[in-house]
C-alpha positions in Angstrom: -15.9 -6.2 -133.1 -15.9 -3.2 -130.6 -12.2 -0.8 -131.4 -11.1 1.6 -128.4 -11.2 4.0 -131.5 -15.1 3.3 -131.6 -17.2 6.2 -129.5 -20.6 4.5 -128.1 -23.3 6.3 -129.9 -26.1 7.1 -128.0 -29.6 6.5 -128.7 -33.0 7.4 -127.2 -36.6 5.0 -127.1 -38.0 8.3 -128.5 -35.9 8.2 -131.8 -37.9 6.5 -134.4 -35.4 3.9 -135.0 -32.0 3.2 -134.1 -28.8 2.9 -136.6 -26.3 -0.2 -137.0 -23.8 1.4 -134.7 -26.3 2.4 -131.6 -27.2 -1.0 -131.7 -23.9 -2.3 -131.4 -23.2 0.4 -128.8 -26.1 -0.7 -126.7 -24.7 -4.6 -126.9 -21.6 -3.0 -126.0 -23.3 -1.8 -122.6 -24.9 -5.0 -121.6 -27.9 -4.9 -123.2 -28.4 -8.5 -125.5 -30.6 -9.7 -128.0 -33.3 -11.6 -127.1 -35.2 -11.8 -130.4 -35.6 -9.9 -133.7 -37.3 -9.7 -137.1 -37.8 -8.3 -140.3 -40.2 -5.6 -140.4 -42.3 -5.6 -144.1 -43.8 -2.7 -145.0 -43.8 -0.1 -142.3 -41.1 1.5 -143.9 -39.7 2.6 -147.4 -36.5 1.4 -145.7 -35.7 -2.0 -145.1 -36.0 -2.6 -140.8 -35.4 -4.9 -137.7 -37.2 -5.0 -134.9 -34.8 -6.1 -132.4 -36.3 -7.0 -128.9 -33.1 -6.6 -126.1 -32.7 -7.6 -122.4 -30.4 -6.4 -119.5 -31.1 -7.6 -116.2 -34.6 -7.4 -115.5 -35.6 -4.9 -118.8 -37.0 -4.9 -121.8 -36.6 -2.5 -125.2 -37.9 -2.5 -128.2 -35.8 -1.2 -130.7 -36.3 -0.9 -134.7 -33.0 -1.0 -136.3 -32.5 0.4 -139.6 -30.9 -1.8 -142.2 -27.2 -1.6 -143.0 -24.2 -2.8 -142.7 -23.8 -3.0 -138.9 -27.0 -4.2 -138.2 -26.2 -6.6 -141.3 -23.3 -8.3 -139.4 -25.2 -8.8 -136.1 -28.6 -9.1 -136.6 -29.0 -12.5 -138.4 -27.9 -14.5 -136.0 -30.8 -14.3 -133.8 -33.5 -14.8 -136.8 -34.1 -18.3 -137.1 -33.9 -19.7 -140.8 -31.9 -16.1 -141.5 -28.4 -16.8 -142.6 -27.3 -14.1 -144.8 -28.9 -10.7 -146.6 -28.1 -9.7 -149.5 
């Protein structure tokens, strides 16, 4: 999943949400999802909220919809298989 090509992009807890590929570079960093959802209507864009765990701490992180997020995130939502 992860290329040596890839750069880690960074993100902060004070950026409103996170992207596909800052979520992917936090699970590259040890940080592993715990739990997550679909957010409905908090946003005009379609959302996660993705609750991850390293060690002994916790983040919150809303996780705009995409591709990335796509291929990682529904795994870890119960009865979630596949978005279209």
């Amino acid at each position: 999943m992860w290329s040596d090509t890839m750069r880690l992009r960074h993100w902060s807890p004070s950026e409103g949400y996170a992207s596909g590929d800052s979520l992917l570079s936090l699970l590259t960093t040890g940080w592993e999802i715990s739990a997550a959802s679909r957010v409905q209507g908090k946003s005009p864009a379609p959302m996660f909220n993705v609750t991850l765990v390293r060690a002994d701490e916790t983040l919150e992180v809303l996780v705009l919809d995409g591709p990335v997020a796509r291929s990682i995130v529904p795994r870890y939502i119960p009865g979630l298989q596949q978005i279209v």
